[in-house]
N, C-alpha and C positions, 0 to 999 in steps of 0.2 A: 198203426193203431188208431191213425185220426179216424174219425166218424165219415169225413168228407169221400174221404179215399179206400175204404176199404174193401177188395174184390168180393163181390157176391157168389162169382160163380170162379171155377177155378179148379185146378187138378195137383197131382205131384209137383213138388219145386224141385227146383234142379240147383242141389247144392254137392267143411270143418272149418339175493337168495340167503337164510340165514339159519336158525339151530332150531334141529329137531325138538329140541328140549323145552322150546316155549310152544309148539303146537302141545304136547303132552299135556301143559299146565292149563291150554283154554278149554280141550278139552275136557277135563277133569269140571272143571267152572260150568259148563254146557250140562256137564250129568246132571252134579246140582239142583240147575234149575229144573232140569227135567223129571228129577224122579221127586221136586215138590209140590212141580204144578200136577203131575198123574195124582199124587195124594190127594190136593185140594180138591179137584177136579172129579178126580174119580173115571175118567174119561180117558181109554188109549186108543186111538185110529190106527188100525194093520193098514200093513200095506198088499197092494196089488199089483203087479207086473211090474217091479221095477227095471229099469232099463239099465243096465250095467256100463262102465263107463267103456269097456271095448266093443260093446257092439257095432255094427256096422251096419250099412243099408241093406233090405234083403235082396238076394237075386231076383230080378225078373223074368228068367227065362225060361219059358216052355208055361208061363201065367197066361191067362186070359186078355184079351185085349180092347177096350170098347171105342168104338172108331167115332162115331157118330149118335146124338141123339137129337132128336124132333118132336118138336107138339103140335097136337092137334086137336078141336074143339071148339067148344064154347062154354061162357059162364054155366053150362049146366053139368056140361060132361066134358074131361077134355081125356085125351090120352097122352102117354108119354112113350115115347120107341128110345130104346138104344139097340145100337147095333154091335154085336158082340163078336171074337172069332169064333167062341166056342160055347156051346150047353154050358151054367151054370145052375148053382140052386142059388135061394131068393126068398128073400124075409121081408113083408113090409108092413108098419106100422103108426101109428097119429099120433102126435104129441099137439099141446095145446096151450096157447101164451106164449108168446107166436100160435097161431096154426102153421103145423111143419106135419110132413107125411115124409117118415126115414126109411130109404130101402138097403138091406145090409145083404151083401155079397161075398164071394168070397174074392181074397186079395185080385183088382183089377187093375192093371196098365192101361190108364187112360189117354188117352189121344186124341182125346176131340178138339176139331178145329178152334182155334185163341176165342174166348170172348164168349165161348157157349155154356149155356147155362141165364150170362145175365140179364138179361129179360124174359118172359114168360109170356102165354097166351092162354086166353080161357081162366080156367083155376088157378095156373099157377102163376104165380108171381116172378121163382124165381128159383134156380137150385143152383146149388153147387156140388163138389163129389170129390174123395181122396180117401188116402189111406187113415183109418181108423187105428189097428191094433196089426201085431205081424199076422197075415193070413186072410185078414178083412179090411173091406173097404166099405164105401158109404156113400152116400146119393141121399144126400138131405134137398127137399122141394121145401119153401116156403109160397103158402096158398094165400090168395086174395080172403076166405074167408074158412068157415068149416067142412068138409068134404067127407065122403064116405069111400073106402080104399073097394069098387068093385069089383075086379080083379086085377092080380099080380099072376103071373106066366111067364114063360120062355119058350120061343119057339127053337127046334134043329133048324140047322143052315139046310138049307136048300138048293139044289144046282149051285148057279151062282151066287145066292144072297144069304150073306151071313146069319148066326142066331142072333135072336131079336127080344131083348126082355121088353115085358109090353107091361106098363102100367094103365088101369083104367082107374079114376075118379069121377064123382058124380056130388053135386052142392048139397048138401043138408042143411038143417036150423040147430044151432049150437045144441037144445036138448040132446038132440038124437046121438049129433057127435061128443058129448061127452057120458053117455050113457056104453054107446060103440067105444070108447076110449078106454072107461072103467072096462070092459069085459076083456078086452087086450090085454091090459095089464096083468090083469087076473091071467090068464092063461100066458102069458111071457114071463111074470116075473120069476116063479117057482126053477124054471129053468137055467134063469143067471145065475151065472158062481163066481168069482171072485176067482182072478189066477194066484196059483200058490205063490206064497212069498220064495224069491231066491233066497236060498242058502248062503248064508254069510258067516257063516261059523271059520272059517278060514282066518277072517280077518278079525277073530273074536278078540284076539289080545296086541292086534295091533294100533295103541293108542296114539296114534297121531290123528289130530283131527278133521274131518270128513267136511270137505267144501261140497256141496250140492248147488252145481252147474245147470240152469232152468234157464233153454235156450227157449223164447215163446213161440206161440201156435203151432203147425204142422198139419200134416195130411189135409184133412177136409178144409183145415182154417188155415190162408193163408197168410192175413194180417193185414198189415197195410199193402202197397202196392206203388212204385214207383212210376211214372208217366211214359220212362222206357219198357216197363215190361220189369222189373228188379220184384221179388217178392219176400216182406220182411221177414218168412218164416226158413229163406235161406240162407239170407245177410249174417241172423244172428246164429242160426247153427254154425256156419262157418267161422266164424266169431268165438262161438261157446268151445269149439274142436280145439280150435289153435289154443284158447285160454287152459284149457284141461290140459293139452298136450305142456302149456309152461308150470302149472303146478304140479304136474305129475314128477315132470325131470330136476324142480326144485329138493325132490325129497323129502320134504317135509310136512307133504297133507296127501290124505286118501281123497280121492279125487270121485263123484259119482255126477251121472247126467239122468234130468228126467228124460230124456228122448235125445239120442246121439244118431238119429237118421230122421227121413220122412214121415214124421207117424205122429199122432193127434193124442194127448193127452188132455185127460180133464183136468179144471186147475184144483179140483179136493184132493185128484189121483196126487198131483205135484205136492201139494203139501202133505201129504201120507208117507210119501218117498223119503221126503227129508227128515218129516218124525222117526219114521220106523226105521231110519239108519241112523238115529242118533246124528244128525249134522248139526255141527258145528256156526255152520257158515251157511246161507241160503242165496243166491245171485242169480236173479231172474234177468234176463236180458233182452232187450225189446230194440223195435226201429219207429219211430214216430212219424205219423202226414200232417198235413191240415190241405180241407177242401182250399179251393184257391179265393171263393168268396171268405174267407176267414181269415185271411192275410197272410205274410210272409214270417217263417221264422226257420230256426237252425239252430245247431249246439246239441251237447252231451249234459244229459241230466240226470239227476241219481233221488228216489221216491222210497220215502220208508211208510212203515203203516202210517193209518188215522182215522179215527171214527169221523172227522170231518175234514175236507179236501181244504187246502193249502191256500187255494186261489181256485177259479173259474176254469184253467186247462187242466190242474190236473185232476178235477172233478170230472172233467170230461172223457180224458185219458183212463180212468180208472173204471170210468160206464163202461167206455170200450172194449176194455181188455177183459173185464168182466161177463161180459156177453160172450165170448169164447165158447163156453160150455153149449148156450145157444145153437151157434153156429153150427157147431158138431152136430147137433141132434141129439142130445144127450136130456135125459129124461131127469129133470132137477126134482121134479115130487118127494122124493124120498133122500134128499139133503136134509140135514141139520142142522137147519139156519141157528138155531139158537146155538147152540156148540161156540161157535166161533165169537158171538159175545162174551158167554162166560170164560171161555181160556184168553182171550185177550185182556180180557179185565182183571185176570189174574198175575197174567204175567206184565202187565202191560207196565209197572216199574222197572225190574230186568232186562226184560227182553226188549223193550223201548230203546234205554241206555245202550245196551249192545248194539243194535240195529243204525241208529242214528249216530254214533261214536265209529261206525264204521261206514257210514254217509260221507261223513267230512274227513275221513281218513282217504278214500277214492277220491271225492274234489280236489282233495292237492293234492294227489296222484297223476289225474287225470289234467289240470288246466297245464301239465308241463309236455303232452302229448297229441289232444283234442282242443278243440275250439268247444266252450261251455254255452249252454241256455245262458240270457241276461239273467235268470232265477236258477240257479242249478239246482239246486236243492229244497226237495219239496214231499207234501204229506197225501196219501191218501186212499180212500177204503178198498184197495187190491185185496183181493181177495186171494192171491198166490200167495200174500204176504202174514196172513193168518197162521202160519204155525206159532202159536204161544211160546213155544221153550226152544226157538229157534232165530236168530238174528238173522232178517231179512232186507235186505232191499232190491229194488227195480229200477236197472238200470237201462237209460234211453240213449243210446249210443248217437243219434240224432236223424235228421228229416230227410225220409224217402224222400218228397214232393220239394226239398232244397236242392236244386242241380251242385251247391257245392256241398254238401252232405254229402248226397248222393258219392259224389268222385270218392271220396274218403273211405264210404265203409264197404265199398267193392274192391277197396285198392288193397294189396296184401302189405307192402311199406306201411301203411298209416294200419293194416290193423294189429300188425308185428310191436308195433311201438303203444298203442292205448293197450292192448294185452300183457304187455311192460308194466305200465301201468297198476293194471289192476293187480299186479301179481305184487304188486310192492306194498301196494295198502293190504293184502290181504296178512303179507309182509308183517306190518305197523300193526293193525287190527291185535292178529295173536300174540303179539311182541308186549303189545300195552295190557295186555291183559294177565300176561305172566309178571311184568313188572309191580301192575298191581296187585297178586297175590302175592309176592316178594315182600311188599310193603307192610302188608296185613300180618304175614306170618312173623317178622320184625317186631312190629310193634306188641304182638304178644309174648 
């Protein structure tokens, strides 16, 4: 997640006890909150494509494959070749703040040689490409300045040379390209639909409470990047897998993941997930860098909201991971920035206490497993961390760019045992919360 380290360009990663009876009572505590702030509020976010907690990675076989691409040009005109096995179709469009030109495919097994993508020639600066959603993939360019998309194609393979998707660009003056942007939209957006919410009626009356497992980045975004070649958007799936697989066989919580394979979630999508299944519990899970000009550090640290960052790293840390959406090529125009002010500020008594009462229940979980930050605990404006009527934190398991971090969160022993861990505070978290309804309902 450092800024120093994070891969530009990049492809697929290559990556997974005590009584019922007090999850029943947090959850109950969780409705609560949740059908006060929908009142004040007036505000419900659906959700879209949630990601079930058995899914699996999808098959690649018999998918397209893209081997190679190249540029060519100059600052006025450059092109872009990839080299594909097979004819596909091909959608491509500008976003702007960044200028970014996003080509959408369908699902691509990429294999371009290590390292492609991060530098650019002519217009582009720089692309990177991965899986988006099941069945699509993505090739987001970030451009030196405004561009105009001249053509997009794909050629048949030919004798011996494979098909060829051909991007052409050409420089323009911000007018033009935001004039060309506006008419995109206009002809693209009518066509987006929102995928149906899964069916959850199954588990309509089973009231134990729903931990929402949000393992970071994926497909297009890899995250940070370790100096071996390690990629944080696999560290922490494999991470997130094993921790699901100890709640599950606990018994005592429904278990869901935003993304349980390779695949790129937006972070509004992440917090919609967790709304629209009522969770209980939100547990974002991250790997941290730092460039090597910005010194040496290591440990496990654990970040709840805040309209204002803690300290200097995790203001930094929260730029980062923010930019997520970015990276993807995900078209932020039509967020609702305001939204998330007024439900924080609403719940922001509640759902505060919750959230940070189960900060310090994981830090002394976690300092008897993991080696901790000198600061473990810390605040700041994550925007994963915005579900109003949902207790959240972001946890930094520690530093790709520390060779002994590093050993640690590759190692299946040391991740056996912080997964211990967290299962015990999640343990204490619903345990302390039954106890204080116990208390209440006493004293009445």
């Amino acid at each position: 997640m450092g800024r120093g380290c994070r891969v530009r360009g990049g492809g697929s990663g290559h990556s997974r006890q005590r009584s019922r009876d007090g999850g029943q009572g947090a959850g109950k505590s969780r409705t609560g909150i949740a059908r006060r702030l929908a009142i004040l509020a007036g505000v419900f976010l659906s959700a879209v494509g949630t990601v079930a907690a058995g899914d699996r990675a999808p098959a690649t076989a018999g998918l397209p494959v893209a081997t190679e691409a190249r540029l060519a040009g100059d600052e006025a005109r450059t092109r872009l070749v990839i080299d594909v096995s097979q004819n596909i179709g091909v959608t491509a469009f500008t976003l702007a703040d960044p200028y970014r030109v996003v080509i959408d495919v369908p699902q691509v097994v990429f294999q371009f040689p290590p390292k492609t993508g991060e530098s650019g020639r002519g217009l582009v600066k720089a692309f990177r490409y991965g899986l988006v959603m099941p069945g699509g993939s993505r090739i987001v360019i970030d451009t030196n300045g405004p561009v105009r998309i001249d053509k997009t194609f794909v050629l048949d393979p030919v004798d011996a040379q494979p098909a060829r998707l051909v991007l052409d660009l050409t420089a323009v003056d911000r007018v033009t390209f935001m004039r060309t942007l506006a008419l995109e939209n206009k002809a693209r957006r009518p066509t987006e639909s929102r995928k149906p919410e899964r069916d959850t009626g199954a588990k309509a009356t089973d009231e134990r409470p729903l931990v929402m497992l949000d393992p970071g980045h994926g497909g297009i975004d890899n995250g940070t990047s370790a100096p071996s070649g390690e990629t944080e958007k696999a560290i922490v799936l494999d991470f997130a897998l094993a921790l699901r697989d100890k709640l599950e066989k606990s018994g005592k919580y429904r278990v869901a993941m935003t993304r349980s394979d390779d695949r790129f979630v937006p972070l509004a999508e992440r917090v919609r997930m967790a709304r629209a299944q009522s969770a209980a519990l939100f547990i974002s899970i991250h790997a941290d860098a730092l460039a090597k000009e910005e010194g040496d550090a290591r440990g496990a640290a654990v970040y709840t909201l805040s309209e204002t960052a803690s300290d200097t790293e995790a203001g930094r840390l929260a730029e980062a991971e923010n930019r997520a959406d970015v990276i993807a090529g995900v078209d932020l125009s039509g967020e609702p920035d305001e939204v998330a002010d007024i439900l924080i500020d609403l719940a922001q008594r509640e759902t505060k206490h919750f959230s940070v009462h189960f900060a310090k229940a994981l830090l002394r979980e976690l300092k008897t497993s993991a080696r901790l930050h000198k600061h473990p605990i810390k605040s700041a404006g994550f925007r994963v961390l915005k579900a109003p009527d949902v207790p959240s934190v972001l946890i930094e398991l520690g530093y790709v760019t520390s060779r002994q971090d590093l050993k640690l969160l590759i190692s299946e022993t040391w991740r056996a045992r912080a997964t211990d861990s967290i299962v015990q505070a999640v343990h204490a978290f619903f345990g302390a919360q039954v106890a204080g309804q116990s208390a209440q309902s006493g004293d009445n």
